[in-house]
N, C-alpha and C positions, 0 to 999 in steps of 0.2 A: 224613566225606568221604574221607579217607586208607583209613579200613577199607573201603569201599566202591571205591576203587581197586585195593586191593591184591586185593579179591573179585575186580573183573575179569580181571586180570591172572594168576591164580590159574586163571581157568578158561577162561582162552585157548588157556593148555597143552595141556590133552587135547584142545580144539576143534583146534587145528592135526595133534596127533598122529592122529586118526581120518582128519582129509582127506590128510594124509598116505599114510596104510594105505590108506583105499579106493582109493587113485591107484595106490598101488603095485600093490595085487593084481589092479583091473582093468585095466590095463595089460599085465598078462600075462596075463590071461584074452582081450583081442583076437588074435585069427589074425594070423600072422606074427612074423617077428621082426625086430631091428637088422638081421640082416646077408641077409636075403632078397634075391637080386636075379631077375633076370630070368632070366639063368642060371645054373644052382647054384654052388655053390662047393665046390671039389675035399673030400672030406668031413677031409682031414685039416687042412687053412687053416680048416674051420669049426669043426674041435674048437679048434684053435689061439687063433682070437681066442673061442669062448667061454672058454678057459682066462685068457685074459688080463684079462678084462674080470669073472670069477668065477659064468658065467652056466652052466657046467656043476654048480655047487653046489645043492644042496635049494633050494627055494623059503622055507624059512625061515629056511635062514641067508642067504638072500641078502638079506632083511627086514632081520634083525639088523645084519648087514653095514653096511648103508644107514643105518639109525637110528643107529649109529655116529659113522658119518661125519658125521651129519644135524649130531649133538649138538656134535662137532671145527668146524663150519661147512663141512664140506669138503661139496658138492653131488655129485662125483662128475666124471670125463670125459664128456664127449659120442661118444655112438656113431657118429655121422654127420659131426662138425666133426672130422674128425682131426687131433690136436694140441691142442685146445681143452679147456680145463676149462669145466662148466658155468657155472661162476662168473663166468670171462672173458667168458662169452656175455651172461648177465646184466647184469653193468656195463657191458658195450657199448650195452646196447637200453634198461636202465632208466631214463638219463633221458629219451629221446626218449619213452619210454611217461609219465614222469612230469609230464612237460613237454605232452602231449598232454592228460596226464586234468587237470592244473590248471585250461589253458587253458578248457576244456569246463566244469568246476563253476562259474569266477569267471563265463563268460558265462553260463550256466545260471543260476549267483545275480543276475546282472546283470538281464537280461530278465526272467526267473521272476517276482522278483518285483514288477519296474516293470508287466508286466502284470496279477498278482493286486492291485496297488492300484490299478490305473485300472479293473478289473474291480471292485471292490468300491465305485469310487466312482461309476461310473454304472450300479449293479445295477438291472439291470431294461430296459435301452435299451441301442441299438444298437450301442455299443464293448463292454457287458460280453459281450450276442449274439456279438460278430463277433470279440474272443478269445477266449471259451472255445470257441467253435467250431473255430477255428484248436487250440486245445493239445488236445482231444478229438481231431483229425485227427494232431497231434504225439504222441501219449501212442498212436495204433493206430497208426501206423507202425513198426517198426523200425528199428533204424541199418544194417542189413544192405541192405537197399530203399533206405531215405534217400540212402545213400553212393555205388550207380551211376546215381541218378537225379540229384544234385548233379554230379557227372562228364561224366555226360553234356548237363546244359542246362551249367552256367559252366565246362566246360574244354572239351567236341567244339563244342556251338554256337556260344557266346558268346567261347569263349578268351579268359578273363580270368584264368582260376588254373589253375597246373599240374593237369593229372590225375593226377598221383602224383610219387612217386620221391621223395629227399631229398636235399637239398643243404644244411651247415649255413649256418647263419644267414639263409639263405632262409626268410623269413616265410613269403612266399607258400605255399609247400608244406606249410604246418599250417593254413591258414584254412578250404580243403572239411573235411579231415580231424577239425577241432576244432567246426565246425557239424553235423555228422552225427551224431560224439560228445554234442552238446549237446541237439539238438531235444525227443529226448523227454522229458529230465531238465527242461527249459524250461517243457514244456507242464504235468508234474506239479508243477512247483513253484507255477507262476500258478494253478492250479486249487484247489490246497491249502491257498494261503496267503489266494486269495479267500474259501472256506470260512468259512476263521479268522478272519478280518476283520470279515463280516456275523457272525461269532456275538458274536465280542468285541464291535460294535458295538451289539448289543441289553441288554449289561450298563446296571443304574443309573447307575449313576456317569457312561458315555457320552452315556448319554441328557440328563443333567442337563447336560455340557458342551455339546451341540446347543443344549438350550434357554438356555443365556445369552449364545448366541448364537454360539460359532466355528464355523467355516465347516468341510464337511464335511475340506478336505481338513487342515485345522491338527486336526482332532480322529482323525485316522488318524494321522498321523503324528508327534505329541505325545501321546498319550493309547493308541490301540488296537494300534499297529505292534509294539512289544516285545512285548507279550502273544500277540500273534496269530501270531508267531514262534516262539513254543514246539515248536508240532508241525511246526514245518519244520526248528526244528533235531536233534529229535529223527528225521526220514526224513533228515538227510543223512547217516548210513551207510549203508542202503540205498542211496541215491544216487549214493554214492562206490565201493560197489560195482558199482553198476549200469555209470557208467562206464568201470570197471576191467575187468569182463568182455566189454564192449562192445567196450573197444580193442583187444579181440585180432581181433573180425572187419575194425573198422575197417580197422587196420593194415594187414591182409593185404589187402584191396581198394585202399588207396591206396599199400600195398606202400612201409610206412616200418620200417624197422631197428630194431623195437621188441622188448617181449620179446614181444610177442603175437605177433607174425610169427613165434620161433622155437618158438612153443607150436605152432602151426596146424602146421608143418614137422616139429615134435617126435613130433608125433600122427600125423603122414604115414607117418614113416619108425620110428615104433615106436620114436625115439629116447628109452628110459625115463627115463636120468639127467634127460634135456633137461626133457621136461614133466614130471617128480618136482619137479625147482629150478624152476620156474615155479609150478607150484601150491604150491610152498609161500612160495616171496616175494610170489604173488599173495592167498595166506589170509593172510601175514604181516600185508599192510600194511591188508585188510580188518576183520582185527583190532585192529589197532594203529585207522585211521578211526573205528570204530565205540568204542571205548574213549576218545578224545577228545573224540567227541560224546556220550560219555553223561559225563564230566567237564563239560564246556561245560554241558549240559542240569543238570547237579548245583550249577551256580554260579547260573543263571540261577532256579532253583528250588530252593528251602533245603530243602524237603520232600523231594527227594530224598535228603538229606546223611545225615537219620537213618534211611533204609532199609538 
């Protein structure tokens, strides 16, 4: 199990260094730069701050440059926050980003899977029909669609929840925001975990517990739940991803001080350092997600341990 952690961990490295690189290089393969504006800039203030900022240097030391700094922890200044280091921008936005995508998985586990067991316990009639219907309808929407359509019925019609902005400790201001987040992770979870349930359920062993008689629902949740569990806890780094890049559009529609808001602004304004430290504290913690659930998955299945 340990050799198999240290494997992961091992080959996270170069997974983050390539998204790294491709961020960098195409980021300056897009038209434009930091300091474009509308009207030009006197060409000697342009040499100026490219001088300052190292952005008159070769295109490969300015790589090296970066990977430097990467390795120091230093992210670099932001081009557009003047005064700001990227870092300060980060730990400003990261918990409300983190705080957002928790919210979003525990509901997502929440529902997800109260629906895949009522779906698996009346397979075949009109609750299993009428949720997987509902999470097929959840699973083809987007959270980009979802989140002005939540906005606009419970915050312009109904006015029960803010349509944006943030205020700490205001609940209220993460409830649209963390259902929009959640929906489609909702609908894949009930759908997957119903799956699991009817196949676990057609095992001998289930079968013989039917017949001595316990009732469908003590033989799901005594007997076929843990097992059926398996392949959900293995999607939930995908899912924790899925999330995680979700919240950048989220954000930016209910317009909360996260990092995704300053990724979408980063991308705006060509602000490199900006979305360089976001894509890589957002592969960070993809990687890091996705490494605990293959630990988790390694404990819940022994058979992993000796791969």
């Amino acid at each position: 199990m340990i050799r198999h952690a240290l494997l992961r961990l091992l080959t996270a490295v170069p997974t983050l260094l390539v998204l790294v690189t491709l961020t960098f290089f195409l980021m300056r393969l897009a038209p434009g730069g930091p300091f474009d504006r509308e009207r030009a800039l006197p060409p000697e203030i342009e040499a100026a701050l490219a001088a300052e900022y190292h952005l008159d240097e070769p295109l490969p030391q300015q790589y090296l440059r970066y990977l430097a700094g990467l390795a120091r922890g230093d992210l670099g200044p932001s081009f557009q926050y003047e005064g700001f280091r990227v870092s300060e921008l980060i730990a400003k936005g990261l918990p409300i980003s983190l705080a957002l995508g928790a919210l979003a998985m525990l509901l997502a586990l929440l529902l997800g899977v109260s629906m895949g067991i009522v779906a698996a316990l009346a397979h075949r009639r009109w609750p299993d029909y009428g949720l997987m219907s509902a999470a097929l309808l959840g699973v083809s929407i987007p959270s980009y669609v979802v989140a002005p359509m939540l906005v606009l019925v419970f915050a312009v019609m109904l006015r029960w929840l803010p349509a944006g902005g943030w205020l700490p400790g205001r609940f209220s201001d993460l409830v649209l925001p963390v259902v929009a987040l959640a929906l489609p992770q909702i609908s894949a979870i009930a759908r997957l975990l119903r799956g699991a349930l009817l196949e676990v359920l057609q095992q001998p062993y289930l079968r013989t517990a039917r017949a001595k008689g316990l009732s469908p629902a003590k033989v799901i949740l005594r007997h076929a739940l843990k097992p059926a569990l398996m392949p959900l806890v293995s999607y939930l780094g995908p899912a924790t991803a899925g999330i995680l890049t979700g919240s950048v559009v989220v954000e930016q529609v209910f317009d909360l001080p996260g990092i995704g808001r300053y990724f979408v602004q980063g991308a705006l304004n060509r602000d490199y350092t900006l979305v360089l430290g976001v894509v890589a504290v957002y592969g960070t913690l993809i990687v890091l997600f996705n490494f605990v659930v293959d630990l988790a998955y390694g404990l819940l299945d022994p058979r992993i341990k000796s791969q």
